[in-house]
C-alpha positions in Angstrom: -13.4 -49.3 -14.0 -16.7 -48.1 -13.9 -18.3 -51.1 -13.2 -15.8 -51.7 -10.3 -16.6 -48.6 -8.6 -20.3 -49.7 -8.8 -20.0 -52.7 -7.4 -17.7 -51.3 -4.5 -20.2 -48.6 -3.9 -23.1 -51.3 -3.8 -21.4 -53.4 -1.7 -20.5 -50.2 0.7 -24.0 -49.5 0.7 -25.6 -52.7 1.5 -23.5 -53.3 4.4 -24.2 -50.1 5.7 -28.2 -50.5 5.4 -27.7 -54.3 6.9 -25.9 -52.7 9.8 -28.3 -49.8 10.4 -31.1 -52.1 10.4 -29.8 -54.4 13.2 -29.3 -50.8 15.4 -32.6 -50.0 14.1 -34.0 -53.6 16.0 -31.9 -52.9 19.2 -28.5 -54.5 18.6 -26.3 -53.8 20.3 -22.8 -51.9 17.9 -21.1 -55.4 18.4 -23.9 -57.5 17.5 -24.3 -55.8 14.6 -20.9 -56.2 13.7 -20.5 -59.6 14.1 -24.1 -60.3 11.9 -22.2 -58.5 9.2 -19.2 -60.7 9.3 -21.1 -64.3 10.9 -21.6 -65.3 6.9 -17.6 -65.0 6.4 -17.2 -67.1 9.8 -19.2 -70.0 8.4 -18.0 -70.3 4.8 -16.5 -73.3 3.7 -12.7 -73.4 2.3 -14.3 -74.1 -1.8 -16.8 -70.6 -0.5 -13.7 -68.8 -0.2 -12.0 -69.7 -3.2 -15.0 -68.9 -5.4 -15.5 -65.5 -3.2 -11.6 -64.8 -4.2 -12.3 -65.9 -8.1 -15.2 -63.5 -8.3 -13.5 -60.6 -6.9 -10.4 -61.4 -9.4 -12.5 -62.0 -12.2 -13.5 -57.8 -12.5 -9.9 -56.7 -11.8 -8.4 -59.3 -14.4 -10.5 -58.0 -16.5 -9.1 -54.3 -15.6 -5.9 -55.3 -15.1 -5.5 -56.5 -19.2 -7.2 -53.5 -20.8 -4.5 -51.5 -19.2 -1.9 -53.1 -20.6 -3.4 -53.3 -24.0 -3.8 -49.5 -24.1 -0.6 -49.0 -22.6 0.6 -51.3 -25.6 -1.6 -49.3 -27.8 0.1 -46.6 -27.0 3.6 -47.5 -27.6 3.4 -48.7 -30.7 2.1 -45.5 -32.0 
């Protein structure tokens, strides 16, 4: 879980700097915008399913230590 919230928070914080930045050179709020979501515009459909996989991949691996301590936990 930990390592989820890290990479959420990264990922919060690295858009944020990106957008700042492009204010920062004169951008307009719009242009900045659309710089943060022109590499999602672009993407291939194979880009998208390997952007999905490694987003599943971290809460798969969430999702099943859950269950085994909730099965943990039943059987004692």
């Amino acid at each position: 879980m930990k390592v989820t919230l890290i990479f959420i928070f990264m990922l919060i914080s690295m858009q944020l700097i990106t957008f700042l930045l492009d204010l920062l050179l004169g951008l307009g709020r719009n242009s900045a915008i659309s710089n943060l979501l022109n590499p999602f515009w672009v993407m291939e459909p194979f880009e998208y399913f390997l952007l999905v996989l490694l987003v599943l991949i971290p809460l798969t691996n969430v999702l099943i230590k859950i269950i085994l301590k909730k099965k943990k936990f039943n059987e004692d």
